[in-house]
N, C-alpha and C positions, 0 to 999 in steps of 0.2 A: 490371533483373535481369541476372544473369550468364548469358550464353549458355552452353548444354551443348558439349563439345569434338566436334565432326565427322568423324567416323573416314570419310575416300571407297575408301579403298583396304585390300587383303587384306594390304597390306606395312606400311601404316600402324595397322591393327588389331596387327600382331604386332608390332611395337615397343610399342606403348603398352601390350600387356598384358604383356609382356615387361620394361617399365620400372619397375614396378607393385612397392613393396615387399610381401612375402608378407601384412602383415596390414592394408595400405589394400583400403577395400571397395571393390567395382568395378560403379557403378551404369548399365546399360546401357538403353536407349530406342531401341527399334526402331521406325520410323515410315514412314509412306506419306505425301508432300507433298499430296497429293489428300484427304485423310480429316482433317474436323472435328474429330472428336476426337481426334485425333493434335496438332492446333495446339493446343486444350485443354489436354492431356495435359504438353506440352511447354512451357506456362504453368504449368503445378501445380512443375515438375518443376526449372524457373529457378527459380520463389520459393521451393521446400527448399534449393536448391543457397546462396540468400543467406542462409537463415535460419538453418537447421542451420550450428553450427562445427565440428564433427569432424570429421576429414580423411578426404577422399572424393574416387574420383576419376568424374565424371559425361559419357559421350561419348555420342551419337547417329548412328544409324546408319540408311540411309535402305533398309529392307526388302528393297527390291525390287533398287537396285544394289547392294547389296552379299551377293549370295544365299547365296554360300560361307558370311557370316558367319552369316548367319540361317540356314540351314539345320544348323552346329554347333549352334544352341539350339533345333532344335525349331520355328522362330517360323510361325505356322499363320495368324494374323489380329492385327490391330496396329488398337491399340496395344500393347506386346510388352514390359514391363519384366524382366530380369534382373539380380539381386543377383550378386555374384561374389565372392569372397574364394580368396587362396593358388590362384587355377586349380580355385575347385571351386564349384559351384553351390549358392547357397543358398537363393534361391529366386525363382519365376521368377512373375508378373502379366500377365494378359495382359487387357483389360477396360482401360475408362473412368474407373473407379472411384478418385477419387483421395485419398479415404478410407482403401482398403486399400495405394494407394500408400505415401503419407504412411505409416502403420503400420508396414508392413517394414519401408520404411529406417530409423526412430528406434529400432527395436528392433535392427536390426541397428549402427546408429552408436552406440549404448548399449552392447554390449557390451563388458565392462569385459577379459574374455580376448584379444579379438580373436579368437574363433574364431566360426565358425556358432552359432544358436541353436537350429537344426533338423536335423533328418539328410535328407541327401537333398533332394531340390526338390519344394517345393507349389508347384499351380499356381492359380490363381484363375483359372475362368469370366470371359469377359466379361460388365461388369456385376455381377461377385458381389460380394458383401461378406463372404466365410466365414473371411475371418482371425481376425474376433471367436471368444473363446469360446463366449457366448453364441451366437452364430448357427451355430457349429459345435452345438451341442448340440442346437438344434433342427433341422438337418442331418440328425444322428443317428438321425433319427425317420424319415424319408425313407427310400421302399427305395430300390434301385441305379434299375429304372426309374422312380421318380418324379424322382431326382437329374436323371438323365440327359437326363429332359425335359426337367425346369428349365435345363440345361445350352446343350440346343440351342434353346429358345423366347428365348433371351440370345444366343446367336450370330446365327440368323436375322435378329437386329434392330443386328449389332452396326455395321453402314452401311445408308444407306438403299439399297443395293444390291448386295446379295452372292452370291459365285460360290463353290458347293460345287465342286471341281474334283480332276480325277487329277493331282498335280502343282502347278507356280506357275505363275505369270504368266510365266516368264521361262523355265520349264523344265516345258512340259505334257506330262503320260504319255500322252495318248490322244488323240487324233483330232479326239473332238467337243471337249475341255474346250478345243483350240488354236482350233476356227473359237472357240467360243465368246467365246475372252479377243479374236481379230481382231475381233468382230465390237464388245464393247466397246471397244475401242482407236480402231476407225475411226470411231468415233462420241464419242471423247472423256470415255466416260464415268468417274465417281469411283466407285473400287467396291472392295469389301474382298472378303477371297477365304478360304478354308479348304481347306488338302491336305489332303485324307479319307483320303491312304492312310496320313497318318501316324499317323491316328487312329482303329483301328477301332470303338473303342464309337460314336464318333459316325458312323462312314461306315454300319455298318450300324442305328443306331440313328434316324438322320434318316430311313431309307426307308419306316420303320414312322411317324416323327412326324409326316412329310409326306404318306404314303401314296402315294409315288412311287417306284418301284425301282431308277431308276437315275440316272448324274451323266454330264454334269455336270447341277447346277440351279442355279438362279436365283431368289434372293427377290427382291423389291422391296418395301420399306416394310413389311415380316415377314410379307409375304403371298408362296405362293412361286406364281410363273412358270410353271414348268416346264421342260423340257430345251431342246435347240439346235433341235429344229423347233418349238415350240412360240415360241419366242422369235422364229424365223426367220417364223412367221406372223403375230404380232402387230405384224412392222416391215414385213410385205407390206399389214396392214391400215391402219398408221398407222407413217409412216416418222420421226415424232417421237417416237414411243413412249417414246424417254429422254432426249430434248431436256432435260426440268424437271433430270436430274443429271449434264447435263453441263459438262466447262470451258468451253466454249468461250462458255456461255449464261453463270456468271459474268463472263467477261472482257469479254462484251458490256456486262453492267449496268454493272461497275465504269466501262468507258466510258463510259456517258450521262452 
């Protein structure tokens, strides 16, 4: 399969969007090297790239170093696809789902104008499927808080261990969300992350789904943890506590 193009740099991002004729699409994949579903994802995302003929230009970009970039899209938990056309968004995926992957882009590489087919940027839930008509319609039926839940009972699970957080991994707002990402980090762990601040239905809507009032927190396995003492006293009681998702326990196996 053909590899996706590797954007490492902010000076290499601007060139290539910059070299980009106004009406080639511009298919971006934002990913975490850590996260399963990202090598997935980026399997779906080779085999369009060989299958599909219409000209496209398809780069990957690695999340967490390149923040500048992901922070221009919003990018909040990855896997992170972005449609782009002429320097304008048209619509952005963020989820596993590569059903609704697949969908956009043929609908966008079909377009026989070369313009967007949508105004504005839809985003898909992780895990949704709401590009169909059909599942938009029964959507429809949905109030805002039943959406909402469905929304975050998808995020919660969308790694097997995620950080609701003030900020990224790489740029934490507050205090506790920073020991918190040290405290994964020094333990090697793989874990997906969501900035609450950039989202308020879900910052103040997880406190009601969880029944927890504040962040940062911590699922494991869509069960949540708790905040930074809570987590701080579960590695006082068992200092394996995330041994099972860490690298360094793969890199063991891969060894034997």
């Amino acid at each position: 399969m053909a590899p996706l193009t590797e954007i490492t740099t902010l000076d290499e991002w601007q060139a290539h969007v910059g070299s980009l004729p106004s009406s080639t699409l511009l298919i971006v994949y934002f990913y975490a090297p850590w996260a399963a579903p990202c090598t997935q994802m980026r399997t779906v995302l080779e085999a369009l790239k060989d299958e599909l003929k219409e000209p496209a230009s398809w780069v990957s970009i690695n999340a967490e170093d390149l923040s500048d970039v992901s922070e221009m899209y919003d990018v909040m938990a990855v896997p992170y696809v972005v449609l782009q056309r002429n320097d304008q968004v048209i619509e952005s995926i963020s989820g596993s789902n590569a059903a609704v992957v697949r969908t956009a882009i043929e609908k966008q590489l079909k377009s026989s104008s070369g313009q967007p087919q949508t105004n504005g940027t839809s985003a898909t839930t992780n895990n949704g499927d709401a590009s169909s008509a059909d599942k938009m319609a029964v959507d429809d039926e949905l109030s805002p808080e039943e959406e909402l839940n469905k929304r975050l009972a998808g995020l919660v699970k969308a790694a097997p261990v995620m950080l609701f957080m003030k900020g990224t991994p790489s740029a934490p707002q507050c205090g506790f969300s920073r020991q918190m990402v040290a405290i994964l980090r020094e333990r090697s762990v793989k874990y997906g992350f969501f900035n609450i601040l950039a989202d308020d239905d879900v910052r103040q809507g997880l406190k009601k789904f969880a029944d927890w009032p504040t962040y940062p927190q911590l699922w494991v396995s869509g069960e949540l943890v708790g905040g930074l003492d809570i987590v701080k006293e579960e590695l006082e009681g068992n200092p394996d506590y995330f041994k099972q998702f860490s690298v360094l326990k793969e890199d063991e196996a891969a060894a034997a």
